[in-house]
C-alpha positions as CSV (number, residue, x, y, z in Angstrom):
1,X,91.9,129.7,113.0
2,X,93.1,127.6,115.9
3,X,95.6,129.2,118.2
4,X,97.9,127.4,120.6
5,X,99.4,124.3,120.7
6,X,97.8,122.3,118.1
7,X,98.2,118.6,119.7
8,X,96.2,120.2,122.9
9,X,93.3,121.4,120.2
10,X,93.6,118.1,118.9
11,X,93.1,116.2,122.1
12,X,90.0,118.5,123.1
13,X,88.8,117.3,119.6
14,X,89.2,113.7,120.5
15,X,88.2,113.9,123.8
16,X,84.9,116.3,122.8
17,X,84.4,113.0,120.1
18,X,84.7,110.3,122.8
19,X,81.6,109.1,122.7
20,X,80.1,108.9,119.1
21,X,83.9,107.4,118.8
22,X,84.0,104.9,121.1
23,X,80.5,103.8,119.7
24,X,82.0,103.5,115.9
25,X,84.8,101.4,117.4
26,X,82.7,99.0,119.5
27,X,80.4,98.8,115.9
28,X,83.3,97.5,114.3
29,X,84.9,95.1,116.4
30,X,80.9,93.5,116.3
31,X,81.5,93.2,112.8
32,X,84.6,91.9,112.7
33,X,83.2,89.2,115.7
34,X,80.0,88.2,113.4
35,X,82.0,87.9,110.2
36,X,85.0,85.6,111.7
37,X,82.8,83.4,114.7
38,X,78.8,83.8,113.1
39,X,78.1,81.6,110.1
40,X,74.5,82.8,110.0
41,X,76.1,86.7,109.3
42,X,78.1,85.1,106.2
43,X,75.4,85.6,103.7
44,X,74.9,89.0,104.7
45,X,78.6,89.3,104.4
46,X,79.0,87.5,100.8
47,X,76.0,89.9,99.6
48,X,78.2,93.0,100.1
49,X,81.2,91.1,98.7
50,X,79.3,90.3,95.6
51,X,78.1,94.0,95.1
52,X,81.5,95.0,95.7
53,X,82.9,92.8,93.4
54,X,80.4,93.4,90.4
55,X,80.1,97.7,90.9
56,X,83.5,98.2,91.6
57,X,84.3,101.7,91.9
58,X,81.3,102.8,91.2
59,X,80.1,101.0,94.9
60,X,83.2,102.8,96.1
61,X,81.4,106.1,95.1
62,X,77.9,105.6,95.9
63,X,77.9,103.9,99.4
64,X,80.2,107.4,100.4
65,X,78.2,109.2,98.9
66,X,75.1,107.9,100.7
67,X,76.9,107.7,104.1
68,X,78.9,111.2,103.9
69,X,76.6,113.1,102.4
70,X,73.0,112.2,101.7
71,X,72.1,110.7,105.0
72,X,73.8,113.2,107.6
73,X,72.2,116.3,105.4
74,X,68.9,114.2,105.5
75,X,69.0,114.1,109.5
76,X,69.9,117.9,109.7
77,X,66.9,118.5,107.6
78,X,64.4,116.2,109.8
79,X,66.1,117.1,112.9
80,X,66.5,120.9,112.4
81,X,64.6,122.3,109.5
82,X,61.3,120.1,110.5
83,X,61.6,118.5,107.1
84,X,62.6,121.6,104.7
85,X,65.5,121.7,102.8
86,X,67.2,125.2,102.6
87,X,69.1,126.4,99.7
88,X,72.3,126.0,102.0
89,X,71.2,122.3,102.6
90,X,71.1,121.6,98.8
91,X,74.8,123.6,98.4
92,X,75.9,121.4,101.4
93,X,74.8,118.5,99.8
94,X,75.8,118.7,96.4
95,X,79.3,119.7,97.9
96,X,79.4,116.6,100.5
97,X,78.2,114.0,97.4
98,X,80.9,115.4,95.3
99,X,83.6,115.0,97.7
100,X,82.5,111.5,99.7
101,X,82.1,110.3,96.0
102,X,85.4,111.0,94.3
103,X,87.0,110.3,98.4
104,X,85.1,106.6,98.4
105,X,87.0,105.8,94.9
106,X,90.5,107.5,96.2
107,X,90.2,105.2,99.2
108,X,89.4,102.0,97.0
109,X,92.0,102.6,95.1
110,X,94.4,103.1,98.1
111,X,93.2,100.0,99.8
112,X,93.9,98.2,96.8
113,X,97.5,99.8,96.4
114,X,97.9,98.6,99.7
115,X,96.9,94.7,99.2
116,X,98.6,95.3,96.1
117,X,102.0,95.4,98.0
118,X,101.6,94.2,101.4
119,X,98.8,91.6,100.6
120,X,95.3,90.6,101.4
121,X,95.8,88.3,103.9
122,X,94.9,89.4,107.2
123,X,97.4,88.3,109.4
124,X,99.1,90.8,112.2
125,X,101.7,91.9,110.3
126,X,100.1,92.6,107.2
127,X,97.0,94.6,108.9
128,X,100.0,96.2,111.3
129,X,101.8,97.5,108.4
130,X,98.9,99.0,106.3
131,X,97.4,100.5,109.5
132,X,100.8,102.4,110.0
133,X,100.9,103.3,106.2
134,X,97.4,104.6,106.2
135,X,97.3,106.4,109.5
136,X,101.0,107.4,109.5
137,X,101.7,108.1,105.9
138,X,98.7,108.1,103.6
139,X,96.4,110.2,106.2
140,X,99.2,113.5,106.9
141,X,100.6,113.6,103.8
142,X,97.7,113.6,101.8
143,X,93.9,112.5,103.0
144,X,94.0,115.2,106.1
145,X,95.7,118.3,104.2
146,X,93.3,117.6,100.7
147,X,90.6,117.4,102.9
148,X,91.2,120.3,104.9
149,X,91.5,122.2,101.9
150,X,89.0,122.0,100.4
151,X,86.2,122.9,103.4
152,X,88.2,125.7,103.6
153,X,87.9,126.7,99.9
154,X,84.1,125.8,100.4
155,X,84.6,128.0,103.1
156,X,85.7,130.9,101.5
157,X,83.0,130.5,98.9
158,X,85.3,128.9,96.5
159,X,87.4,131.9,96.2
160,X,91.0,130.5,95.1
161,X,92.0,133.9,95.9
162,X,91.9,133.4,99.0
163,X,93.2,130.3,99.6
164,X,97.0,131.3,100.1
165,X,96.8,130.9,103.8
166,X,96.1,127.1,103.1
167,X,99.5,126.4,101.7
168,X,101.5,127.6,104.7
169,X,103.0,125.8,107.4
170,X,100.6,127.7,110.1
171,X,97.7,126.2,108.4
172,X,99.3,122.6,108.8
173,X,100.0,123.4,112.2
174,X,97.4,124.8,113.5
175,X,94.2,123.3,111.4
176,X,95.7,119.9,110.2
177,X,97.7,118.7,113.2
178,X,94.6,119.2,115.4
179,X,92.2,117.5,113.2
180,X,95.4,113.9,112.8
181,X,94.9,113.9,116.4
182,X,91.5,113.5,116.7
183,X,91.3,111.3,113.5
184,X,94.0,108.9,115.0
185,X,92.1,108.7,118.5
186,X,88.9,107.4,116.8
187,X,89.7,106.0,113.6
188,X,92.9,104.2,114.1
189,X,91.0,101.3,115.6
190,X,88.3,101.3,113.0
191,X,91.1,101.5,110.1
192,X,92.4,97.9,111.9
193,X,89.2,96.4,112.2
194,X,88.3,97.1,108.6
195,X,91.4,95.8,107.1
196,X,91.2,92.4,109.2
197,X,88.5,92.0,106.4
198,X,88.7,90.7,103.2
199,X,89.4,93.3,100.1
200,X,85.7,92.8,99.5
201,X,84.7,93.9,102.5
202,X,86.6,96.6,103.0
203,X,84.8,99.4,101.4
204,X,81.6,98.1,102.2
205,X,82.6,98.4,106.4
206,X,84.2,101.5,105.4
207,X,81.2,103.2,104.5
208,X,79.1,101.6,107.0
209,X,81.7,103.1,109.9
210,X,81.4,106.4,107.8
211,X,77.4,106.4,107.7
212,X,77.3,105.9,111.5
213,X,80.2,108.8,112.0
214,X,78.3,110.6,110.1
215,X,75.1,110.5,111.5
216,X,76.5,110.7,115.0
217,X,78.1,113.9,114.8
218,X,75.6,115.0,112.7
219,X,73.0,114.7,115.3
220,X,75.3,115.3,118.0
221,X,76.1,118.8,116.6
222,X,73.0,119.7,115.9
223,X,71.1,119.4,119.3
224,X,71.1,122.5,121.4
225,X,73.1,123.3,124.4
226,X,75.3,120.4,123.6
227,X,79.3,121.0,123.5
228,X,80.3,120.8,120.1
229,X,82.8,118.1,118.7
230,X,85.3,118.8,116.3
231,X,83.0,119.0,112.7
232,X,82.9,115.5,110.7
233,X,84.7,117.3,107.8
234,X,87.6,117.8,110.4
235,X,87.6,114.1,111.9
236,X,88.8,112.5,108.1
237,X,88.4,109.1,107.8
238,X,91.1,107.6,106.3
């Protein structure tokens, strides 16, 4: 467990995430460019708005899937394993699916809470104020302590037996604070850039920031002799 002050772990985290961070960010505010000042990137846009619209939830669950889960252990299996998939691979995977699924829907459902009562326009105030609910709110309260959770209990080979450390204020402070910290450096600009989108497009450039997190710290992590970022698990998105 993480000893010290946890905003300095939490800073190291960032600062050891600069990179694949600063490249998620600059990602989005190209998307956000393309879909506001380039009509020839509108059809490409009203495609992802139409599968939105007609899957729902259910493209809530499947494009987190993909990016959270099927892709990253995909690379670690090309990149590390020279194309085999371990037994430990298919346990990380079937884990990863089953939480990026059920966490795409929890975040569609939280976006749409949030249009519900701030609005869908995307004016300054109204992306200002769901930024500061999601980030500020939504992300300690719940999305960072859940998710923290439960790696650990994958951790401790899903023994709830040993989970009573989780629900102590050391844990908080010394696992979750350091992992806000680092979520906030990187993700708080992404979180504005995707909700200066329409509802539509939300999830849609929520998973695509997710796939290339994902990916990126996947591949970053899994090179040899390079300093190790804080896990993806760790970094939550949203």
């Amino acid at each position: 467990m993480t000893s010290g002050n946890p905003f300095s772990a939490g800073f190291r985290a960032a600062r050891a995430n600069l990179i694949p961070g600063l490249l998620i960010q600059a990602l989005m505010v190209i998307l956000v460019l393309l879909y506001y000042f380039s009509p020839p990137a509108h059809a490409w846009y009203q495609a992802l708005a139409g599968a939105k619209a007609r899957w729902g939830y259910g493209f809530s669950f499947l494009s987190a899937l993909i990016a959270g889960a099927i892709l990253p252990v995909l690379l670690k299996c090309v990149t590390v394993n020279r194309g085999r998939l371990s037994r430990a691979d298919l346990s990380d995977l079937l884990f990863l699916a089953l939480f990026w699924g059920v966490d795409g829907v929890i975040i569609d459902a939280f976006y749409r809470f949030q249009a519900l009562i701030f609005g869908a326009h995307p004016d300054f105030p109204t992306v200002l104020k769901k930024v500061l609910v999601d980030q500020f709110i939504y992300n300690p309260l719940f999305a960072a302590p859940y998710t923290i959770a439960l790696f650990e209990f994958k951790n401790q080979s899903f023994q709830l037996r040993r989970m009573a450390h989780v629900f102590t204020v050391d844990f908080y402070r010394l696992q979750v604070i350091p992992a806000l910290c680092a979520t906030w450096a990187i993700w708080i600009p992404v979180t504005t850039a995707i909700y200066l989108l329409p509802s539509l497009l939300q999830i849609p450039l929520f998973a695509l920031a997710l796939t290339f997190w994902a990916l990126l710290v996947t591949f970053i992590t899994t090179r040899p002799a390079t300093p190790e970022p804080l896990p993806l698990p760790q970094a939550i998105p949203e």
